[in-house]
N, C-alpha and C positions, 0 to 999 in steps of 0.2 A: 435520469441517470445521476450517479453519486461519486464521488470520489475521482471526478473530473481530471486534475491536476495530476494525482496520481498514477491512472491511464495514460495521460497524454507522456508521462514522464517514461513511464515502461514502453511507450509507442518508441518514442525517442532513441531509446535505448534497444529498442529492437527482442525483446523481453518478452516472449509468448507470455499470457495471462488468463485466468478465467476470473468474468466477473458474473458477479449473481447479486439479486436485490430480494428483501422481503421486508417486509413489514415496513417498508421504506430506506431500510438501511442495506449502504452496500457491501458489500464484501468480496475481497481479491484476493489471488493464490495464485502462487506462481513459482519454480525454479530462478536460479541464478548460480551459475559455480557451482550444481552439486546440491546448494542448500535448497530447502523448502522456507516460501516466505507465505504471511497472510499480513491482511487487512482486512477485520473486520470492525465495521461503523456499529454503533450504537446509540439510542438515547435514552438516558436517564436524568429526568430532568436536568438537562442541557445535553449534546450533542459531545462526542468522543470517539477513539479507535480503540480499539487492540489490535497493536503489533512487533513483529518483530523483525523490523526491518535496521534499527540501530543495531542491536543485541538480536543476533540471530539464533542464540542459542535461548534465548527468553525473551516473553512475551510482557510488552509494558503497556498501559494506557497514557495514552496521549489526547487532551483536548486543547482549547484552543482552535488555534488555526492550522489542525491536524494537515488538512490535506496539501497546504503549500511545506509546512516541514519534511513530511515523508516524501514529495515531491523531490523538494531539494536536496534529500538524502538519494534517492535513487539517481537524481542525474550528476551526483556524484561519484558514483561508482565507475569501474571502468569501462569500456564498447566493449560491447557483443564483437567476437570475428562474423563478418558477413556472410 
C-alpha cells in the first residue's frame, strides 16, 4: 500500500476515498466541499505525485517527501460534520 500518510490523514478527517494501485503506484480521488481532488504517485526516475490538493483548481507535481506534505495539507482543512 502506498500513499499511507495521505490515507490515514483523509481517515482522520473522515473523508470518503478511493484508493487504487498499478504498476506500484498509488493513486487517490476523493470529494471535499463539492470539489474533486486526486493524487496520483508516479516514478520517473525518482518517485513524485500529481495533485491538486494545494490548488484545487490545478494540478502540480510535488516530490520529495510528497506524502507527509499533502498529509499535512489535508489535516489542515476543516472536520467533516459527522
Amino acid at each position: 500500500m502506498r500513499l499511507e500518510k495521505v490515507q490515514d490523514a483523509l481517515k482522520r478527517k473522515k473523508i470518503e476515498y478511493s484508493y487504487t494501485e498499478e504498476d506500484g503506484c498509488g493513486s487517490i480521488d476523493f470529494m471535499f466541499r463539492g470539489v474533486r481532488y486526486h493524487v496520483w504517485e508516479y516514478e520517473d526516475n525518482g518517485w513524485g505525485v500529481e495533485a491538486n490538493l494545494r490548488n484545487a483548481g490545478r494540478s502540480e507535481e510535488i516530490e520529495g517527501d510528497y506524502d507527509t506534505i499533502l498529509s499535512e495539507e489535508i489535516l489542515s482543512w476543516p472536520d467533516m460534520i459527522s
